[in-house]
C-alpha positions as CSV (number, residue, x, y, z in Angstrom):
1,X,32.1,30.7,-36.3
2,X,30.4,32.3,-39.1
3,X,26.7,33.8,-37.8
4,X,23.6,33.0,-39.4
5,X,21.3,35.9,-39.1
6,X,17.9,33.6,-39.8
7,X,18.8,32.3,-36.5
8,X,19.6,34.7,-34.5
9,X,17.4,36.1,-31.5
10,X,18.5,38.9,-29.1
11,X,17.5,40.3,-25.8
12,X,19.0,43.4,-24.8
13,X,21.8,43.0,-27.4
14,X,21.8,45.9,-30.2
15,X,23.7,45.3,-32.8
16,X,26.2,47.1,-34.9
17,X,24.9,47.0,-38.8
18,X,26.8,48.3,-41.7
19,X,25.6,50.7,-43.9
20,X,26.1,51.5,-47.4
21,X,26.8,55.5,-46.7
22,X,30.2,56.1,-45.6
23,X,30.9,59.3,-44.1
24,X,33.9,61.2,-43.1
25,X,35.3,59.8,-39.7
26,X,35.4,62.1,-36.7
27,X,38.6,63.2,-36.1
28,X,37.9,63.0,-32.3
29,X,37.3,60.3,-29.8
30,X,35.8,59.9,-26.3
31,X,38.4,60.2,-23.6
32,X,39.4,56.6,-22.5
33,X,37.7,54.9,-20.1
34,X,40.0,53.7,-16.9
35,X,41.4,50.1,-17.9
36,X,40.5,47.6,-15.2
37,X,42.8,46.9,-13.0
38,X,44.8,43.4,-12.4
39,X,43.7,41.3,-10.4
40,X,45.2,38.6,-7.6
41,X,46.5,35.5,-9.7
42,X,48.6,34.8,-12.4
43,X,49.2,35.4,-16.2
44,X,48.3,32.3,-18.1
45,X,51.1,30.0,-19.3
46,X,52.0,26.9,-21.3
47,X,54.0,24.5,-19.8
48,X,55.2,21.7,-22.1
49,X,52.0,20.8,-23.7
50,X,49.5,21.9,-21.2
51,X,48.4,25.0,-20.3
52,X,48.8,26.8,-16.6
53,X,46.0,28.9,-14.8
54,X,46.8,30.4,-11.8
55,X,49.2,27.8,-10.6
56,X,47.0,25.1,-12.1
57,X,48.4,22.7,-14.9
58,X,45.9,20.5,-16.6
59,X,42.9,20.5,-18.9
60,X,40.2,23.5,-18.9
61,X,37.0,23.9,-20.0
62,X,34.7,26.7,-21.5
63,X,33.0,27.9,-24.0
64,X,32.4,31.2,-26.5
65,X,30.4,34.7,-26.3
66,X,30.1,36.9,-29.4
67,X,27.8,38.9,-27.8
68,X,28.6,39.4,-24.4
69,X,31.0,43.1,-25.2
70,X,27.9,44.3,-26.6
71,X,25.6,43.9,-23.4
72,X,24.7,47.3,-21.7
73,X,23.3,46.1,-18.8
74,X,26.1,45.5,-16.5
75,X,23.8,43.0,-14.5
76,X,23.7,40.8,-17.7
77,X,27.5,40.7,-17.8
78,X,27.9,39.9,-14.0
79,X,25.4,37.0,-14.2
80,X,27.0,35.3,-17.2
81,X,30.3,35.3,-15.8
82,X,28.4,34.6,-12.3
83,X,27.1,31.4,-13.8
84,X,30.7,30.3,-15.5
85,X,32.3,30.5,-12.1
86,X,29.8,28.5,-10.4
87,X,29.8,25.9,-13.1
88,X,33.3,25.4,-13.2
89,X,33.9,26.8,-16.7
90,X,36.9,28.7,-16.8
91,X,37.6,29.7,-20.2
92,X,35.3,32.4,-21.9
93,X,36.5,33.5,-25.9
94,X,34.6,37.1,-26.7
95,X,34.8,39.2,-29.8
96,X,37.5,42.2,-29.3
97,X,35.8,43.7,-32.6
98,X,32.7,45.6,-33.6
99,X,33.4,47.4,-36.7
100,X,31.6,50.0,-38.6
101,X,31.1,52.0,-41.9
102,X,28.9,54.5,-40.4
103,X,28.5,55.8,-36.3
104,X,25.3,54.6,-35.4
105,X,22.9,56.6,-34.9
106,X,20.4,54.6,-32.2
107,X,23.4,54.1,-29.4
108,X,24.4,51.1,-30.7
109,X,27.7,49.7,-29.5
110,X,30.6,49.8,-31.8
111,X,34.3,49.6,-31.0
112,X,36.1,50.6,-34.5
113,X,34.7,53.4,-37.4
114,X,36.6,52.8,-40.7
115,X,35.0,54.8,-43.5
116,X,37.3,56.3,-46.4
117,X,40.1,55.6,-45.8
118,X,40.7,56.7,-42.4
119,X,39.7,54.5,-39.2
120,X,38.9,55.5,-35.8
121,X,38.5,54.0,-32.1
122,X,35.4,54.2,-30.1
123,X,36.7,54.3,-26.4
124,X,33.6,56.0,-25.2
125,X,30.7,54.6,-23.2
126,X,29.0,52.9,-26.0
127,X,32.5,51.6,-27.1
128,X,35.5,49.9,-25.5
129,X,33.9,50.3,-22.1
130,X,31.6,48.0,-22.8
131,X,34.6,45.5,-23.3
132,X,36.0,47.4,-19.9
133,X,33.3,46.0,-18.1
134,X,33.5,42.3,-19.5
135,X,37.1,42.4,-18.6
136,X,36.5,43.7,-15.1
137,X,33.9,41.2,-14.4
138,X,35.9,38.4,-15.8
139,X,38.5,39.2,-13.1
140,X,36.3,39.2,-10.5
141,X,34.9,36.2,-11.2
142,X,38.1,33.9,-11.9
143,X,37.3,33.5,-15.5
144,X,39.9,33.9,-18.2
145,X,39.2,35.5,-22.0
146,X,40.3,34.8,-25.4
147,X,40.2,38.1,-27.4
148,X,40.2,38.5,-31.2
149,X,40.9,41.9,-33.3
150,X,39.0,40.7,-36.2
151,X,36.7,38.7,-37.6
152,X,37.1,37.3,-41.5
153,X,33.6,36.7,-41.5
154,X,31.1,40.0,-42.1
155,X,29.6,39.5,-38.9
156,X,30.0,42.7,-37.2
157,X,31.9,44.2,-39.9
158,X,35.0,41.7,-39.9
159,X,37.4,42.0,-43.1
160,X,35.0,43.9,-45.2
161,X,34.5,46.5,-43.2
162,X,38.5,47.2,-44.3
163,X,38.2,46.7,-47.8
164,X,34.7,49.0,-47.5
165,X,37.2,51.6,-46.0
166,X,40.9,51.2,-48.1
167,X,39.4,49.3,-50.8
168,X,40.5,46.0,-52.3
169,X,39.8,42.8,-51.8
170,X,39.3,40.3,-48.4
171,X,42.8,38.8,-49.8
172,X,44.2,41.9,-50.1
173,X,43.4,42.6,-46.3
174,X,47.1,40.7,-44.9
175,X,49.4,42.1,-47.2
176,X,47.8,46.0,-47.8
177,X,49.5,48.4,-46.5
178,X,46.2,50.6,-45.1
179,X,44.5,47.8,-43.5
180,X,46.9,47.0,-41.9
181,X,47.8,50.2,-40.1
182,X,44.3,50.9,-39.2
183,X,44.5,47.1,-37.8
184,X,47.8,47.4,-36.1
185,X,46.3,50.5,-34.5
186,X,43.2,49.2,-33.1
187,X,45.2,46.1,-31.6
188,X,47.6,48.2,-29.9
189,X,44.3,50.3,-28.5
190,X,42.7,47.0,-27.0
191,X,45.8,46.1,-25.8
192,X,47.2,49.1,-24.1
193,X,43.7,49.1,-21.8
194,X,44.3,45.2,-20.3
195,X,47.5,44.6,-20.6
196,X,48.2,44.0,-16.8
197,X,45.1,42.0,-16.5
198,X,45.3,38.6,-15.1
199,X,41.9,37.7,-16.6
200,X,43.6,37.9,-19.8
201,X,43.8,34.1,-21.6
202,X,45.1,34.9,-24.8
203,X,45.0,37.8,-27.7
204,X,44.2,36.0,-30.9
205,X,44.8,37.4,-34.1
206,X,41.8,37.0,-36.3
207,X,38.2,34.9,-35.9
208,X,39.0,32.1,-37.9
209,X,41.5,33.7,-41.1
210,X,41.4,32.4,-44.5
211,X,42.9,33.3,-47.7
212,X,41.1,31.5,-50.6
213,X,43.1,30.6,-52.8
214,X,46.4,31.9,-51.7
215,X,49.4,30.2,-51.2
216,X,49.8,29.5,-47.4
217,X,52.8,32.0,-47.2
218,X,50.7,35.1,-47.0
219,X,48.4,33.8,-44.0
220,X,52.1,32.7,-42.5
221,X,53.6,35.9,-43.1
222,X,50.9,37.7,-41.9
223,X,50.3,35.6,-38.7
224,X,54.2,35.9,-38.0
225,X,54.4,39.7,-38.2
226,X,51.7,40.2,-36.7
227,X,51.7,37.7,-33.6
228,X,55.3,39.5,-33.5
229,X,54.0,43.1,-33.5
230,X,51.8,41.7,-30.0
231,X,54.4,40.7,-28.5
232,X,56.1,43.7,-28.8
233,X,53.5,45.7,-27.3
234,X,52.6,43.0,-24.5
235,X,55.1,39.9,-23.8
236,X,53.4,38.7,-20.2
237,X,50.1,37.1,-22.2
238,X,50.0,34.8,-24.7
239,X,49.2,35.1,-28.4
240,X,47.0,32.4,-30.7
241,X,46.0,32.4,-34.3
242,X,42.2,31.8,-34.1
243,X,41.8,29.4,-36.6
244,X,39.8,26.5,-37.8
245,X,43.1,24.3,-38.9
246,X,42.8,23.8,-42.1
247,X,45.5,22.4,-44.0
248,X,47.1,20.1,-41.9
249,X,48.8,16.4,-43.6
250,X,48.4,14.1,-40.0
251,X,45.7,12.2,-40.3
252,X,44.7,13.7,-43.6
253,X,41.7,11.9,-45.4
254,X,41.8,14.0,-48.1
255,X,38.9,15.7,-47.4
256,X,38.2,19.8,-47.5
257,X,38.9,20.8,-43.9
258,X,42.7,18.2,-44.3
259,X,43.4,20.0,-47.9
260,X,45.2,23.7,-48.0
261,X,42.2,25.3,-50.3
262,X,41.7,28.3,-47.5
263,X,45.4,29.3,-47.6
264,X,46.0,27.7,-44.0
265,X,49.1,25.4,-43.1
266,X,48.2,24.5,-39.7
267,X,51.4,22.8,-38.9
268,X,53.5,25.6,-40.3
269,X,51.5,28.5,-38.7
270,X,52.2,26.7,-35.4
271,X,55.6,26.6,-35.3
272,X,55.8,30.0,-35.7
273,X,57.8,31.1,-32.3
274,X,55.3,34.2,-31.3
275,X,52.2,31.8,-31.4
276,X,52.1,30.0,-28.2
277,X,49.6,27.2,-28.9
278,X,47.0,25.9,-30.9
279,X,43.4,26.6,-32.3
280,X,41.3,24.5,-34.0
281,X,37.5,24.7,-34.8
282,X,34.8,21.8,-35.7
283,X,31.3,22.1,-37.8
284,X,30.7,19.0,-39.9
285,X,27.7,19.9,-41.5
286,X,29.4,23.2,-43.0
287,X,32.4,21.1,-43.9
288,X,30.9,18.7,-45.6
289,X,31.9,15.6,-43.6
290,X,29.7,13.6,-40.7
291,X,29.8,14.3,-36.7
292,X,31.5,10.8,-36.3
293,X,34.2,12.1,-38.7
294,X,34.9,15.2,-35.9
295,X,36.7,12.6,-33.6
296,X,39.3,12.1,-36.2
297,X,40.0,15.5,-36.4
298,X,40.4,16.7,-33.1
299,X,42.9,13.5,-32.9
300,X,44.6,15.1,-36.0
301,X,45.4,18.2,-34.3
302,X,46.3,16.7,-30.9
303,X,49.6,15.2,-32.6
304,X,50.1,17.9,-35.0
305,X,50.3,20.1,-31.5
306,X,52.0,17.3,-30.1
307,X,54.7,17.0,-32.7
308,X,55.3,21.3,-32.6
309,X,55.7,20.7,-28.3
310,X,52.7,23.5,-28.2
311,X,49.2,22.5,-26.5
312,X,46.0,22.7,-28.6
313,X,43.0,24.2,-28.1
314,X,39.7,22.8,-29.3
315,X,38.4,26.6,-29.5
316,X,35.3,26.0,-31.6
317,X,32.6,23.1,-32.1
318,X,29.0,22.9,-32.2
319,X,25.6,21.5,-33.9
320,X,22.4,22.8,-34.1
321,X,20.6,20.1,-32.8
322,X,21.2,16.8,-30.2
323,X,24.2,18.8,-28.9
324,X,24.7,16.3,-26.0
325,X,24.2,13.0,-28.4
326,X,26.8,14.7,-31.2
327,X,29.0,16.7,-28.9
328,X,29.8,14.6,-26.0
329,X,31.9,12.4,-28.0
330,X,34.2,15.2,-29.5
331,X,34.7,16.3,-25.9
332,X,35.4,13.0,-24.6
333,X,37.9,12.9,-27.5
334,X,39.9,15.8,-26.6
335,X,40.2,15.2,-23.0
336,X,41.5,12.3,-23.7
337,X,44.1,13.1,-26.9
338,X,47.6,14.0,-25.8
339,X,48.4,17.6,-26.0
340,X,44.7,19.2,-25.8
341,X,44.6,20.9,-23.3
342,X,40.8,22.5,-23.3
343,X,38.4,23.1,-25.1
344,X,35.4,25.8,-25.7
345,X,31.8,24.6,-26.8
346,X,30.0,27.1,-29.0
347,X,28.3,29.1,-28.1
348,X,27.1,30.2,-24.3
349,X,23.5,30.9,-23.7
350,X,21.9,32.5,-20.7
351,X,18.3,34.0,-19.7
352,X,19.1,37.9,-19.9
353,X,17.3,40.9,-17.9
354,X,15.6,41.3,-21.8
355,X,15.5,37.4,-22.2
356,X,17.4,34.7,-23.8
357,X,20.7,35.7,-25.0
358,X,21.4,35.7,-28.6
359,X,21.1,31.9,-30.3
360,X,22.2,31.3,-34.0
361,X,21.2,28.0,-33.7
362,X,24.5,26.1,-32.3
363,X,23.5,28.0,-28.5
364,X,22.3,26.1,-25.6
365,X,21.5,27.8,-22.6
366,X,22.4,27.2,-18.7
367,X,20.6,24.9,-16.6
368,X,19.6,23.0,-19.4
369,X,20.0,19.6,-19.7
370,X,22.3,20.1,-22.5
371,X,23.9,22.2,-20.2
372,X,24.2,19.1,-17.7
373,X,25.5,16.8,-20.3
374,X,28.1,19.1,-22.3
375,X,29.3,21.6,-19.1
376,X,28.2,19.8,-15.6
377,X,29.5,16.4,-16.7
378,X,32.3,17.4,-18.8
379,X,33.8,19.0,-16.1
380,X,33.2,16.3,-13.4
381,X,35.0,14.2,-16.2
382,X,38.1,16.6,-16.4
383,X,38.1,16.8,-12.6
384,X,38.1,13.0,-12.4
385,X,40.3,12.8,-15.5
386,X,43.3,15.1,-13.7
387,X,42.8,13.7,-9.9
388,X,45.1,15.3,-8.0
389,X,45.0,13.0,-5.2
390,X,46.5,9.5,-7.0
391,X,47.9,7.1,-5.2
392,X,51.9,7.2,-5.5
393,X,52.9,3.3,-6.3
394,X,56.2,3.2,-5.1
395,X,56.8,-0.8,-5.2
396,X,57.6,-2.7,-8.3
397,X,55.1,-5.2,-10.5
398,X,56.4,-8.3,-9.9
399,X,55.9,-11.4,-11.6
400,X,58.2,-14.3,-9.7
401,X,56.2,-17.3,-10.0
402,X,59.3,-19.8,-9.4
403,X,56.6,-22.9,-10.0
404,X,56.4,-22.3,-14.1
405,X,58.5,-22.3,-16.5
406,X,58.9,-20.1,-19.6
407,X,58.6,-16.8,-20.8
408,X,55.5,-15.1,-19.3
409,X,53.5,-12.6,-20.5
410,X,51.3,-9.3,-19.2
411,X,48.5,-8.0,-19.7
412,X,46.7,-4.9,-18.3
413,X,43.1,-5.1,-18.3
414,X,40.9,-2.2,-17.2
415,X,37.4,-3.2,-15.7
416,X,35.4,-2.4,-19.0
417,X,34.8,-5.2,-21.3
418,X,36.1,-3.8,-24.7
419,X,39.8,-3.8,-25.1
420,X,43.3,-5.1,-23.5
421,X,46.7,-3.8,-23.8
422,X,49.3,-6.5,-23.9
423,X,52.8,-6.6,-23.6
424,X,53.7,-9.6,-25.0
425,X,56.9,-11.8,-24.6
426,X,56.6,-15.3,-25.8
427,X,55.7,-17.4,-23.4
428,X,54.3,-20.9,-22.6
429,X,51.1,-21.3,-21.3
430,X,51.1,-23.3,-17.7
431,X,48.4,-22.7,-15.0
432,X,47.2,-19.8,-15.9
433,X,44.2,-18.4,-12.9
434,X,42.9,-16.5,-15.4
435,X,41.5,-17.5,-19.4
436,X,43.4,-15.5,-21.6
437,X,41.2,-13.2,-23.9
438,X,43.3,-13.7,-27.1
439,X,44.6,-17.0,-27.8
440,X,48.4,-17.8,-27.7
441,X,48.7,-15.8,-24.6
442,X,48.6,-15.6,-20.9
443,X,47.6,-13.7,-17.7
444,X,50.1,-12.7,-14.8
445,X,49.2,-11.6,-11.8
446,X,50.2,-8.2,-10.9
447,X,51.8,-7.6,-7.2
448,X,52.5,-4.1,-6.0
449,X,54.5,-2.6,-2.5
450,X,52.9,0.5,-1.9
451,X,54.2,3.0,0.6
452,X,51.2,4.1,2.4
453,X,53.2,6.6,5.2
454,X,57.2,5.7,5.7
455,X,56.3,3.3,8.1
456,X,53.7,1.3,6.4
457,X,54.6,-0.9,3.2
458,X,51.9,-2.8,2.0
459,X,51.7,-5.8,-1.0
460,X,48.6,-5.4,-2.7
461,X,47.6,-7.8,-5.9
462,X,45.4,-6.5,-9.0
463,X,45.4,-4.4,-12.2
464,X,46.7,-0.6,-11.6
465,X,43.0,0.0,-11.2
466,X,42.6,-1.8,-8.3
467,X,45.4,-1.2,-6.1
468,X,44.3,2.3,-6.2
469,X,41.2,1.5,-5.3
470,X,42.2,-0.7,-2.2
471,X,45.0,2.0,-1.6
472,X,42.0,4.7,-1.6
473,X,40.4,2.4,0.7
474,X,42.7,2.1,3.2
475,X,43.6,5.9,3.3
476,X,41.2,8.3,1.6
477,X,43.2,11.3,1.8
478,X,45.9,9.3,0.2
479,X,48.3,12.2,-1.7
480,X,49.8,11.2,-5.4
481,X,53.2,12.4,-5.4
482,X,56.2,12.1,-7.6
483,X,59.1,10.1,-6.5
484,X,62.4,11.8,-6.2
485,X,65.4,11.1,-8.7
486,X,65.2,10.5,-12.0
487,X,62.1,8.9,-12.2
488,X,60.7,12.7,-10.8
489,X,62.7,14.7,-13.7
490,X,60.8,16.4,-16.8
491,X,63.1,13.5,-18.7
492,X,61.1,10.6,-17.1
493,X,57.7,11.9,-19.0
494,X,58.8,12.0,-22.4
495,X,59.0,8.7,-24.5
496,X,61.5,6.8,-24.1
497,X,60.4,3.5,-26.0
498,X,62.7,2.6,-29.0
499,X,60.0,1.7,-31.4
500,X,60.9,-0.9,-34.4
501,X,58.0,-0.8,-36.5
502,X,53.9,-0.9,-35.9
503,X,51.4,-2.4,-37.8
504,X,47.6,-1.2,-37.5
505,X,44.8,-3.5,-37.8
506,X,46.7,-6.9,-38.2
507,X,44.0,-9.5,-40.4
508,X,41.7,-11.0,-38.7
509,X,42.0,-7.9,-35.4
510,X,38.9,-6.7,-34.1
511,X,38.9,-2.9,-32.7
512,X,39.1,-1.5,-29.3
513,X,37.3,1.1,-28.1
514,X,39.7,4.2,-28.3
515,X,37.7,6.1,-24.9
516,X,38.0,3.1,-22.7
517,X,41.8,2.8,-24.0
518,X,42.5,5.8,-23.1
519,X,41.2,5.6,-19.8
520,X,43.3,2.6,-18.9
521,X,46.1,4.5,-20.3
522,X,46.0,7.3,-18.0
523,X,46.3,4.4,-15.4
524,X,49.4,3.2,-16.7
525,X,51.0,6.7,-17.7
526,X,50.4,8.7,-14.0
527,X,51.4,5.9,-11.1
528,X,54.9,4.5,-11.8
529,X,57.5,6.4,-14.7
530,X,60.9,4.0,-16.3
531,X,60.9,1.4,-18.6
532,X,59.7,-2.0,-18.8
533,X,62.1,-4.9,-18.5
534,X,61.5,-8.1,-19.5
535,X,63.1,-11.4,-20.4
536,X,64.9,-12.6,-23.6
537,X,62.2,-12.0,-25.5
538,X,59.6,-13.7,-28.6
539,X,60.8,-16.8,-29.8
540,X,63.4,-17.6,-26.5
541,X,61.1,-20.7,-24.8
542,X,63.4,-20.6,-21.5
543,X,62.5,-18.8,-18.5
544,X,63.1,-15.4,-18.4
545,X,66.0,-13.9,-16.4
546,X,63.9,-11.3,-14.8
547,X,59.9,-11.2,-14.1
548,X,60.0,-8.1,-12.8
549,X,58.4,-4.5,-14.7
550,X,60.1,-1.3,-13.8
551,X,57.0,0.6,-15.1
552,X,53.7,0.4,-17.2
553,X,54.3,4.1,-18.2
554,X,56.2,3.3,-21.4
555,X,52.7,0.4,-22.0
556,X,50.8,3.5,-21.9
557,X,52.7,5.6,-23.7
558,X,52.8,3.4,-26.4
559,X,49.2,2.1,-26.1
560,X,48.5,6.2,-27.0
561,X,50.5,5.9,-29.8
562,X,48.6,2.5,-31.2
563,X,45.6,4.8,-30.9
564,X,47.1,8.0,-32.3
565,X,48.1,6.3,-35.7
566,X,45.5,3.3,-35.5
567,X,42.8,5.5,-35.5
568,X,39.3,4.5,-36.9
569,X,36.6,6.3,-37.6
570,X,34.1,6.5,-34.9
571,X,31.1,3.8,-35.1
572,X,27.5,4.3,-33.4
573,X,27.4,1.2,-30.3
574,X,24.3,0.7,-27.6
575,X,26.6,3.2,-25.0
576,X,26.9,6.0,-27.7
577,X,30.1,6.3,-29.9
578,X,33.9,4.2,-30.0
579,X,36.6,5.6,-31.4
580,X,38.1,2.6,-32.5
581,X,41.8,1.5,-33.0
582,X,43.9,-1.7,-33.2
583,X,47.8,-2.3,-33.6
584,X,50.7,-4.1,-32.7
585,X,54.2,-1.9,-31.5
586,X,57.2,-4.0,-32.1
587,X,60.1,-2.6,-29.6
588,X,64.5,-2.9,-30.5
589,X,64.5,-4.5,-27.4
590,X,62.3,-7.0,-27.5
591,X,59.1,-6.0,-26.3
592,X,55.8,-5.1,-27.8
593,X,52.2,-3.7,-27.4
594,X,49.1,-5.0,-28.6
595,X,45.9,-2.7,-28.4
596,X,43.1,-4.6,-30.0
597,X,39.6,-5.7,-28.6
598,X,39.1,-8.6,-26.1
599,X,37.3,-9.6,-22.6
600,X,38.7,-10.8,-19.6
């Protein structure tokens, strides 16, 4: 995020300005401050395309703090992470930088003099013991942080504060042979004080890097050396670009953020081995393109991640006003692309010992009812999203009706109105006990056996849906577990669907709603794993040899696909915002998908 200073209001944060005079470094630094200490817990992972927090796997939440290493009140610091704890957020991104031309001369915290030609850490009291205290309050609180070494913006002295010092240009920064020293040595400072800290998330490289104008391999060279040289001096965390991901060709509309203008290739940067997932950033109205285009673009960057096996993070989005109306949708969004695995809001606000905490226009604060919309609800949401207590549905669907003839057809309905996901055999049309939404096809009946305990098998009838809620019913603590075998093995999550061809928006197709898709997807993708069986197939009008479905995994699977490369832009509805999508998947082996809109 790129500041602006009209907007900005502080209490009890002094900031570091640059100066035009540019004296002779000190030669000397404060002694080091003791580095806090790990804490119980674990070093965050990746695992396949989530991410890992103390034992957790799943989707996290938080949000951003420039200013929060410059706070001198350690009271402030305490309460902030006080209030991210209690709210469930567990994810907080602070700026590792505060560079300077000149020492200030008012106390004012600085982590990094450069002046000419020469560049020198502050790991006094006014210095990198402020970001001491941050780290030590982080651990004590649970909460994990992101933290960068530079920022490309001038905000606290970023880029320029280099060229200011070695001369040069911002370009010049990645490939000069100064900057990059003095760089390299301040990262290896920052890292040497927390590198056994669990409250570590990530180190990132830069706050979102661009090259104008340059061809992508100097922000790829640059990002691989680099993300390498890390590594080298600390393998147990992980390492992140920072970016906003530009340049990227999935989904591409052509417009500014899509094209490769800034010097980024997000796909390329990715799948570079040292950088262990994802970052991607969102502002519309700096970019150039509308809120409803954001959904689009966090979609882009969930397969791009997807595609490169690495998780994404949505590290950056905000607006400067109706931050619940404009916002909510992006999150709801992410939670629900494959392959984002969290995201952070910007920025964090909080009422401070001096008063409100800095807000350059994108902040809202806790306890508001932004705050309830965007934090409180989104994490509910995640926490209802990732239930660890599913029902496991160990029996079968099946669909032997030995009183009609021909091929019969499913259909998985959720309990919304907007959308059905179909697979469709050709079939004829009997005594249906349901009207089918779309005409030329049918509704089956769905019967489950579901092992409540070993001794207790029950047949239940309904939609996925609703056998878990008459499972949940009949035992509340009911545990979700993973059958044993094959259908338990990492194998049994990947896709296994032989895909023919897909067409998006056949004529005449009206548009689900991509949320409420996704919801029913979830549904279909976390109760049974295998693969669908079904008769002879479209255009056979004799009765089909078997009626029974292995799984509705590889329906969901597929149904996420529809969505994934059917994508429309976002439209405004009475309920808020749909992410719409229609298409048909045609299978090898005779099956298909239909994802398009439709009541039952």
């Amino acid at each position: 995020m790129k500041l602006n200073p009209s907007l900005l209001t502080a209490a009890g944060l002094v900031s570091a300005q640059l100066a035009s005079a540019l004296p002779q470094a000190s030669s000397s630094t404060v002694s080091p401050s003791p580095s806090p200490s790990a804490t119980p817990g674990s070093f965050v992972t990746t695992s396949g395309l989530n991410f890992v927090i103390d034992g957790k796997t799943g989707y996290f939440a938080g949000s951003n703090s420039y200013w929060i290493g410059f706070q001198k009140n350690n009271d402030d610091v305490d309460l902030v992470f006080s209030h991210l704890q209690e709210s469930g957020l567990k994810i907080l991104r602070v700026w590792g930088f505060n560079d300077v031309n000149q020492k200030p001369t008012d106390g004012s915290v600085y982590y990094h003099l450069l002046a000419d030609g020469t560049a020198t850490v502050n790991e006094g009291e006014d210095g990198l013991q402020r970001l001491d205290y941050v780290v030590s309050s982080a651990e004590k609180h649970g909460i994990k942080l992101i933290i960068n070494f530079v920022n490309f913006w001038d905000d606290y002295g970023g880029i320029n504060a280099y060229v200011k010092a070695f001369g040069g240009s911002k370009e010049d920064f990645y490939t000069n042979d100064a900057m990059q020293a003095a760089y390299r040595a301040y990262i290896k400072a920052v890292i040497s004080r927390y590198s056994d800290s669990t409250a570590i998330f990530a180190w990132e490289l830069a706050n979102e890097p661009r090259c104008q104008g340059c061809e992508t391999t100097v922000l790829y060279n640059w990002i691989e050396s680099t993300s390498q040289y890390i590594k080298s001096l600390d393998s147990k965390h992980l390492v992140c670009i920072g970016d906003e991901g530009f340049g990227l060709d999935t989904g591409s509309d052509g417009s500014y953020p899509y094209q490769y203008s800034e010097g980024s290739d997000f796909a390329k940067n990715l799948a570079i081995p040292t950088i262990d997932f994802g970052t991607f950033h969102l502002y519309p109205s700096s970019w150039g393109t509308t809120n409803d285009w954001g959904n689009g673009w966090v979609t882009s960057h969930g397969a791009a991640c997807k595609a490169a096996g690495k998780p994404c993070l949505f590290e950056e989005y905000g607006v400067t006003s109706d931050h619940c109306a404009v916002e909510k949708p992006w999150q709801n969004t992410a939670l629900n692309t494959t392959a984002i695995s969290g995201d952070l809001y910007w920025q964090y606000g909080d009422q401070l010992s001096g008063g409100p905490s800095p807000d350059d226009g994108n902040t809202f604060y806790y306890g508001t009812d932004d705050f309830k919309c965007l934090v409180t609800d989104h994490i509910a949401a995640i926490n209802s999203h990732h239930d660890p207590e599913y029902p496991q549905l160990q029996g079968l669907i099946n669909f032997q009706r030995p009183d009609h003839m021909g091929t019969w057809d499913l259909q998985y309905f959720t309990t919304g109105p907007t959308f059905a996901i179909v697979i469709a055999t050709f079939f004829s049309l009997g005594a249906q006990a349901l009207e089918a939404p779309i005409d030329g096809y049918g509704v089956e009946d769905f019967e489950w056996e579901v092992e409540a305990s070993p001794s207790n098998k029950l047949r239940l009838r309904g939609t996925i849906e609703e056998v878990t809620n008459q499972v949940r019913s009949i035992k509340s603590n009911y545990k979700y577990e993973r059958r044993d075998g094959t259908n338990a093995s990492t194998a049994s999550l990947e896709k296994h669907y032989d895909e023919e061809s897909l067409v998006c928006y056949p004529n005449g197709w009206g548009a689900a709603d991509g949320n409420t898709v996704q919801e029913g997807v979830e549904y279909l993708k976390n109760d049974v794993a295998g693969k669908p069986t079904n008769g002879p197939g479209p255009g056979n009008c004799g009765r089909t040899e078997s009626k029974t479905l292995d799984s509705c995994r590889e329906i969901g699977l597929a149904a996420e696909e529809i969505c994934n490369r059917c994508w429309m832009s976002a439209v405004a509805s009475n309920s808020g915002f749909e992410n719409l999508c229609a298409g048909q998947m045609f299978m090898k082996d005779k099956w298909n998908v239909i994802v398009r809109d439709a009541k039952c």
